[in-house]
C-alpha positions as CSV (number, residue, x, y, z in Angstrom):
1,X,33.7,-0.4,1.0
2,X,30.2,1.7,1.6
3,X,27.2,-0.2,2.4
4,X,25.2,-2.0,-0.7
5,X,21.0,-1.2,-0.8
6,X,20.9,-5.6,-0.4
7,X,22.9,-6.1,2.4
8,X,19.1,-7.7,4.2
9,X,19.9,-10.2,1.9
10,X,23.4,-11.6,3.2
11,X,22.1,-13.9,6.1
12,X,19.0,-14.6,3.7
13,X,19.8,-15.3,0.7
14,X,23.7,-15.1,-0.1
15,X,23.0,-16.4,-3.7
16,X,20.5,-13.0,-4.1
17,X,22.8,-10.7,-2.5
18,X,25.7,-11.6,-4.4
19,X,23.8,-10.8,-7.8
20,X,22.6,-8.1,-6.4
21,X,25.9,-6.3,-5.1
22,X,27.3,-6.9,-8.3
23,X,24.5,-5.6,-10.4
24,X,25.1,-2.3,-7.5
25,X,28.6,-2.3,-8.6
26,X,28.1,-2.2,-12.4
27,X,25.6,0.9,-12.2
28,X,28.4,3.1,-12.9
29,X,30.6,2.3,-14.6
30,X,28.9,-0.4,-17.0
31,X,25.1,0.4,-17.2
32,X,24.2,-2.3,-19.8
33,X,26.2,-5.0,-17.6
34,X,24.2,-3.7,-14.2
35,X,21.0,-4.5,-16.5
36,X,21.8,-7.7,-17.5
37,X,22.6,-8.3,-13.6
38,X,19.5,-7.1,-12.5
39,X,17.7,-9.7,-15.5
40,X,19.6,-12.6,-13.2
41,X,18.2,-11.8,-10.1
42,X,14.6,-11.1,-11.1
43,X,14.8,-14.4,-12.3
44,X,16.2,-15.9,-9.3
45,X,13.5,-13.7,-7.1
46,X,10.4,-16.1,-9.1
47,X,12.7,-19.2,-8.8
48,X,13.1,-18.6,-5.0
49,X,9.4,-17.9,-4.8
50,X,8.2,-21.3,-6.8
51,X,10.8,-23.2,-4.5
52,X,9.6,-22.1,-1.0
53,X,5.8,-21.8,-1.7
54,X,3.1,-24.5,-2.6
55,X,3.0,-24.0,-6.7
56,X,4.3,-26.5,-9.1
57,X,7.8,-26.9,-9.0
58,X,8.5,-27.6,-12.4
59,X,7.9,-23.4,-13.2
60,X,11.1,-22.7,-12.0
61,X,12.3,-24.5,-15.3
62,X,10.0,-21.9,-17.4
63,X,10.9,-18.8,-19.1
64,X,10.7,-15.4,-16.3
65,X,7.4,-14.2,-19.4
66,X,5.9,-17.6,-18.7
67,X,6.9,-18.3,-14.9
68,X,5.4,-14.6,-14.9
69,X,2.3,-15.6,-16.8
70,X,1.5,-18.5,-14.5
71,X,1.9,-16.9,-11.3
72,X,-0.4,-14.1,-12.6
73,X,-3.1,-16.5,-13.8
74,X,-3.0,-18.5,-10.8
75,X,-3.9,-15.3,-8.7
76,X,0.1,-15.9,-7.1
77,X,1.2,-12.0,-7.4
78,X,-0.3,-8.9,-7.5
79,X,0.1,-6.4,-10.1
80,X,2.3,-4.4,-7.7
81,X,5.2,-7.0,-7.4
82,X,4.7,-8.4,-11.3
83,X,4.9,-4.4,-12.9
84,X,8.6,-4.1,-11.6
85,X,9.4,-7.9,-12.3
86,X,8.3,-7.3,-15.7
87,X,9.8,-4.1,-16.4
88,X,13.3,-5.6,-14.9
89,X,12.7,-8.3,-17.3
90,X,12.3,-6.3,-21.0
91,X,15.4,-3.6,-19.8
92,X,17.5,-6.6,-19.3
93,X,16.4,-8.3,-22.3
94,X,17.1,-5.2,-24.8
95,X,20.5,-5.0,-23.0
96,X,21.3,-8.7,-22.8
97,X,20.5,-9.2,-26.6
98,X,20.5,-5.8,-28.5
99,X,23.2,-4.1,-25.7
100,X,21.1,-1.5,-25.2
101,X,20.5,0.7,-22.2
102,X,21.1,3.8,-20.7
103,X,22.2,4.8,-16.9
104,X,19.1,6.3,-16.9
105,X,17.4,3.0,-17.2
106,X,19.7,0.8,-14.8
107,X,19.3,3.6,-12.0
108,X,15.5,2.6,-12.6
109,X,15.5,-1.0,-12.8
110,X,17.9,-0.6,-9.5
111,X,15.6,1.0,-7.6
112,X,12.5,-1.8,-8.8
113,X,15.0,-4.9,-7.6
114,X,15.2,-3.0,-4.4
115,X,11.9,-2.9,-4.1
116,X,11.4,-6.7,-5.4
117,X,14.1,-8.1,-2.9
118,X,12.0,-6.2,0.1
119,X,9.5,-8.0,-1.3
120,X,11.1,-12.1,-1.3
121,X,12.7,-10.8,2.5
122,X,9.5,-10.0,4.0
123,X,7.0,-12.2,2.1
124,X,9.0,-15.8,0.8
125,X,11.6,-15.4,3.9
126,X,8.8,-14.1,6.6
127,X,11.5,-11.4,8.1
128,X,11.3,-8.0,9.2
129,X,11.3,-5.3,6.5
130,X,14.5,-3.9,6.3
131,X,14.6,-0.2,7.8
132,X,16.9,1.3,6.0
133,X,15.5,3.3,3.1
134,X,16.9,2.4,-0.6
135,X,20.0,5.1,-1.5
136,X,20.8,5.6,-5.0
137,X,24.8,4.6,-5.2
138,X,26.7,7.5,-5.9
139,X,29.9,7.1,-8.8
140,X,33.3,6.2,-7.6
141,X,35.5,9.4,-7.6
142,X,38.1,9.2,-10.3
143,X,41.9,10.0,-9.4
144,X,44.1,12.1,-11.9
145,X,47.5,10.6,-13.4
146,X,50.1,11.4,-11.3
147,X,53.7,12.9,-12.8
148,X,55.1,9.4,-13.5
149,X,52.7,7.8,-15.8
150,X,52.2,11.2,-17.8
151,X,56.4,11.5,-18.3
152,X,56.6,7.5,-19.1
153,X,53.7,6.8,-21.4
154,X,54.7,3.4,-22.5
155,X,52.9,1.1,-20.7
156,X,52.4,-2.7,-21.1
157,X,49.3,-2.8,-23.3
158,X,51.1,0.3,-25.6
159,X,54.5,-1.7,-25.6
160,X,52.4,-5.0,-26.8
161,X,50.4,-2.7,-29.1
162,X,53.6,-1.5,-31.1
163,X,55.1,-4.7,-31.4
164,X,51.6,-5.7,-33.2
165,X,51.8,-3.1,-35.3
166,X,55.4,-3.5,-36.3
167,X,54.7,-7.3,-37.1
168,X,51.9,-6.7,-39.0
169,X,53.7,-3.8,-41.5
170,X,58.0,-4.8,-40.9
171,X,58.5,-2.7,-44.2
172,X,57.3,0.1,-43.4
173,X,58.4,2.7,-41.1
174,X,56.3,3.8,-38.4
175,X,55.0,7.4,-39.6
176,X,55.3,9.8,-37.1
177,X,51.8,11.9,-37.5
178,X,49.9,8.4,-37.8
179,X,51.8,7.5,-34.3
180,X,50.7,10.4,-32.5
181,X,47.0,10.0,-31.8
182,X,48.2,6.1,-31.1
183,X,50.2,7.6,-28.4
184,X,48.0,9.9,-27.2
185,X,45.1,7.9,-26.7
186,X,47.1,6.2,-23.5
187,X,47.1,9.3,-22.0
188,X,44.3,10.1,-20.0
189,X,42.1,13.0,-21.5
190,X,42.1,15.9,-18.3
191,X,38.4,17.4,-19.0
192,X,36.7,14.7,-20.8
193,X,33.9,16.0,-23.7
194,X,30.6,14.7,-24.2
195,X,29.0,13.2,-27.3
196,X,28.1,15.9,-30.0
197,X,25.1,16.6,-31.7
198,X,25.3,14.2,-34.1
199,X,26.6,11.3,-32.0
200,X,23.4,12.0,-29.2
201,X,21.2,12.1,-32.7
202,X,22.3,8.8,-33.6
203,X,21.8,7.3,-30.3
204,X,17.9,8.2,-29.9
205,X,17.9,7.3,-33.6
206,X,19.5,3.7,-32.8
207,X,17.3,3.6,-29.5
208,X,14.0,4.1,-31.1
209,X,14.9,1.4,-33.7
210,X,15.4,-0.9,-30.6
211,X,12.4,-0.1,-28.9
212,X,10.3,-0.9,-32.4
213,X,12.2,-4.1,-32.7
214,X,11.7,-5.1,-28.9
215,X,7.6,-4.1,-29.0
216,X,7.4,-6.5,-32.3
217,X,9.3,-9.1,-30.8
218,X,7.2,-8.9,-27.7
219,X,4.1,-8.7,-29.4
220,X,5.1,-11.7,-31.6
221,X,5.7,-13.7,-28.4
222,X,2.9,-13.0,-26.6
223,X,1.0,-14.5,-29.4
224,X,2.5,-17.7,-29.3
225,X,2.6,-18.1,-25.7
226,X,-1.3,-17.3,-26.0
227,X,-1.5,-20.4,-28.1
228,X,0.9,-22.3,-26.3
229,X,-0.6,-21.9,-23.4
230,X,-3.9,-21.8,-23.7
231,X,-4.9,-24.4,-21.0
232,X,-3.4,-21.4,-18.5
233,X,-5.8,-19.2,-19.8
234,X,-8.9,-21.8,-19.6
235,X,-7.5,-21.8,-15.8
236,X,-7.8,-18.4,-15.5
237,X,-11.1,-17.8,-16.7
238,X,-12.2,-20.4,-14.3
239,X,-10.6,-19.0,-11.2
240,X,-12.4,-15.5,-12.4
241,X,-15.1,-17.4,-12.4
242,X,-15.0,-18.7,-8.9
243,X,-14.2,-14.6,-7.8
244,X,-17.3,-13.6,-9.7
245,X,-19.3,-16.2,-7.5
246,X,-17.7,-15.1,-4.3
247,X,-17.9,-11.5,-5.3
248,X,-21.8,-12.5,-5.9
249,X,-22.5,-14.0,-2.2
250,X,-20.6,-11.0,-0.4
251,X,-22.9,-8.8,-2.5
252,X,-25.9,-10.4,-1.4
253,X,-24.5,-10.6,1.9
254,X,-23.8,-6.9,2.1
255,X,-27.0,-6.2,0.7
256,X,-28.8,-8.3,3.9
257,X,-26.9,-7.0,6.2
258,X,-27.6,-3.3,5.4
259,X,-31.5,-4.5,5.5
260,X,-31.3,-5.9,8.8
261,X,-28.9,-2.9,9.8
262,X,-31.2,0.0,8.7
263,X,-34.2,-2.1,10.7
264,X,-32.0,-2.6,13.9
265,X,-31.4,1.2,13.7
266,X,-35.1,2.0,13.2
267,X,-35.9,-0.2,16.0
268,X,-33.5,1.2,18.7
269,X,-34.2,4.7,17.7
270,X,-38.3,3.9,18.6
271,X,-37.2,2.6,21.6
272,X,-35.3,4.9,23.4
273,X,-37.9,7.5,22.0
274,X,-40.9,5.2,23.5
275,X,-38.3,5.1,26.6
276,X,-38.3,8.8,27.3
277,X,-41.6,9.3,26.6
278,X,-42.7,6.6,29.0
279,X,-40.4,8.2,31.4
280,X,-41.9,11.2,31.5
281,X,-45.3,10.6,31.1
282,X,-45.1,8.2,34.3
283,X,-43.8,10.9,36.2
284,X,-45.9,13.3,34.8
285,X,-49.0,10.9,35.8
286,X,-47.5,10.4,38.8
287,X,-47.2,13.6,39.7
288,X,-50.8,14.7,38.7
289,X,-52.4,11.7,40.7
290,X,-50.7,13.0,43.6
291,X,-52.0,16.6,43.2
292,X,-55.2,15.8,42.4
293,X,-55.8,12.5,44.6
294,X,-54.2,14.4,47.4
295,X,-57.2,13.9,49.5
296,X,-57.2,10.0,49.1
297,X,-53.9,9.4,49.8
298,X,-53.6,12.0,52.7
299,X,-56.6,9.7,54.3
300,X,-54.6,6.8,53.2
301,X,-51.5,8.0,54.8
302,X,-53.2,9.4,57.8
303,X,-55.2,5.7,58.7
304,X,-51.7,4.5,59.4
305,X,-50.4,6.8,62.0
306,X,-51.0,6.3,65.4
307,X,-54.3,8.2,66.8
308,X,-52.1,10.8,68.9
309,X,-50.3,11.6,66.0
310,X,-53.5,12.2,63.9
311,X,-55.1,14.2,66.4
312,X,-52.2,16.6,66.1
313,X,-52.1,16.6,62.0
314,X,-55.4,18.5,60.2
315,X,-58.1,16.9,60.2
316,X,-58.7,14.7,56.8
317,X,-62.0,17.0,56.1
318,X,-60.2,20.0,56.5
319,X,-57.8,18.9,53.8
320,X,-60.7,18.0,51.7
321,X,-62.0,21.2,51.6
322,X,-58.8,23.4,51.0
323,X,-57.8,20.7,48.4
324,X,-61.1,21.4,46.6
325,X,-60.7,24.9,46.8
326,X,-57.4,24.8,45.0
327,X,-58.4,22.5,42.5
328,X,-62.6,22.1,41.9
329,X,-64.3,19.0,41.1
330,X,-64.7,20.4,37.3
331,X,-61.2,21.3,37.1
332,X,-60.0,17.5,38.4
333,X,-62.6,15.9,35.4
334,X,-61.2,18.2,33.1
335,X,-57.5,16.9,34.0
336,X,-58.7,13.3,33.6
337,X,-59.9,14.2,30.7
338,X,-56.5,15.7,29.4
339,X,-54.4,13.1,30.5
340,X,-56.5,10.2,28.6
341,X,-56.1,12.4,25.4
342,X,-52.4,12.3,26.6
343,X,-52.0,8.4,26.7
344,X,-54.3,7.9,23.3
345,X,-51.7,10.4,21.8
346,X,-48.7,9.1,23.0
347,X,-49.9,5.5,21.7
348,X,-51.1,6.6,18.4
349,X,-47.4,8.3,18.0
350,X,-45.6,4.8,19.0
351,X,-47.9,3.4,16.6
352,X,-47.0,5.7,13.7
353,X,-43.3,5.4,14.5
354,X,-43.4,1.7,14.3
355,X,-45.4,2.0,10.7
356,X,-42.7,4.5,9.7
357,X,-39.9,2.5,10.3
358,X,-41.2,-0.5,8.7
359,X,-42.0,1.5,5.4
360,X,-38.4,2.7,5.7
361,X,-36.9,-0.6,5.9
362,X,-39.0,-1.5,2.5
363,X,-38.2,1.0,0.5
364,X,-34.1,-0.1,1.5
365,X,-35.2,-3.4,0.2
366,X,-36.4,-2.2,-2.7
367,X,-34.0,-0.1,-3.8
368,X,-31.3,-1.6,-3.0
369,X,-27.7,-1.6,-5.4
370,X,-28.1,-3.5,-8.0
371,X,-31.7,-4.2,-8.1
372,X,-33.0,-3.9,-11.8
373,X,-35.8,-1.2,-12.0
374,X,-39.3,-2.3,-13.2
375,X,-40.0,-1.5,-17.1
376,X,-42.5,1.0,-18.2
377,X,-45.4,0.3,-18.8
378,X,-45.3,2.8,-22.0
């Protein structure tokens, strides 16, 4: 027997798997049937879910539109598990009630209850999701009559079928040409034909009627259910409600955050700029004080050696005087000079940094999503 699509669903649910293997089974060789099937175990999907989660249990005594209707209201399912319930749901009712359906259609439906029993194993059951991938069954292969049954065509059901006829009319002879086709149809046709032109006419033709009577009948029941239940939809429009508030705070929240954000940014980019150039600027200061103190701190440095080591060194006046050859007295005032232009500059930039920044993070604030624009004054 090759492998069913739902075989996750054995140790699971048994009662799931069995509907489902069947429905598999009927694909085939009995579309409408498989549809019908498939109806079942949509239905027994909800049920399962109302029975092991906290909702009321008296929904799994509802109608699948209005079991459907509640979970949706209620915020229960998504749109991506309730589409294939519901479209499992109007298949199987057109081929439950009008016997309508095509293999087409149950090869589709197939492939949503696949989908909705991965859903019940992983999300009601809380087990693994099944790794196999879905695999559309493929038809049984069908064997041709052997010798025997061709040469003796008189089988049970065409035996029983005779003596019916011969009961009914014990007059009348059997006619020979009105016998033939009888006897021929037992036989099994070698190269079967497919529906002609006219028959596939009168299918869409029938099919299109169904689908016209199946949209009223729908639309017809929505309507009452709308009135029936129109406490659900009072429900509903308060749990929107309560979205529409949180949606609300995590807006403003949002909104906050990027403020605070696009100020904490501004800050830390100020600083590490304020960082470097404090770095550099104290070894640029450092450097200069050295070059052009040199004098002071070579007497410094000098005082603390001992006075045979000093006597061996230059002398601090001799130091003096190249020093102030290298770098005159105007040329040290003009460095000063520079180097307090330098530190006014370097604060005045901090400054206008800081005031940039600030300005930034206002006009964030201000236009911010969602903030109405002021009217003209025209």
């Amino acid at each position: 027997m090759p492998e069913s699509n739902f075989d996750f669903l054995a140790d699971t649910d048994p009662g799931l798997h069995d509907i489902a293997t069947s429905a598999e089974d009927l694909l085939h060789t009995d579309p409408v049937a498989c549809l019908g099937r498939l109806r079942g175990f949509a239905e027994q999907c909800t049920k399962t879910y109302v029975r092991e989660q906290s909702v009321p249990t008296h929904w799994a005594e509802l109608t699948q539109f209005d079991r459907l209707e509640r979970l949706e209201a209620t915020n229960e399912l998504s749109r991506t598990i309730l589409n294939p319930l519901h479209k499992i749901r109007r298949t199987g009712n057109a081929a439950v009630h009008d016997n309508e359906g095509t293999l087409r259609d149950a090869k589709r439906q197939l492939r949503h209850a696949h989908a909705v029993a991965v859903w019940v194993h992983v999300n009601v059951y809380n087990r693994s999701r099944p790794r196999a991938p879905f695999r559309m069954p493929e038809p049984e292969p069908s064997s041709p009559p052997t010798s025997s049954e061709v040469a003796s065509p008189a089988t049970p059901s065409s035996e029983s079928s005779v003596k019916q006829a011969s009961n009914s009319e014990p007059d009348e002879p059997l006619n020979q040409q009105e016998s033939l086709p009888n006897q021929q149809s037992y036989f099994p046709d070698p190269e079967p034909q497919g529906p002609g032109l006219g028959t596939r006419a009168w299918g869409r033709m029938k099919q299109a009627g169904g689908s016209v009577k199946s949209a009223a009948a729908q639309t017809v029941g929505g309507i009452q259910h709308g009135i029936q239940y129109a406490g659900c939809a009072a429900n509903q429009a308060v749990v929107r409600t309560g979205q529409g508030i949180r949606d609300a705070f995590a807006w403003i929240y949002n909104i906050i955050y990027a403020f605070f954000a696009a100020v904490w940014r501004g800050i830390r980019a100020v600083g590490r700029f304020i960082k470097r150039v404090v770095k550099w600027t104290v070894f640029a200061v450092a450097v200069g004080a050295f070059v052009i103190y040199f004098p002071a701190v070579y007497t410094t440095a000098t005082g603390w050696l001992p006075e045979t080591t000093q006597q061996e060194i230059p002398a601090v006046e001799v130091v003096t005087e190249t020093h102030a050859e290298w770098i005159p007295p105007e040329t040290q005032a003009q460095v000063g000079t520079y180097a307090q232009t330098g530190a006014e500059a370097v604060q005045s930039g901090v400054y206008s940094m800081w005031t940039a920044a600030v300005v930034q993070g206002q006009r964030l604030w201000e236009h911010r999503p969602g903030q109405a624009e002021a009217p003209d004054s025209e």
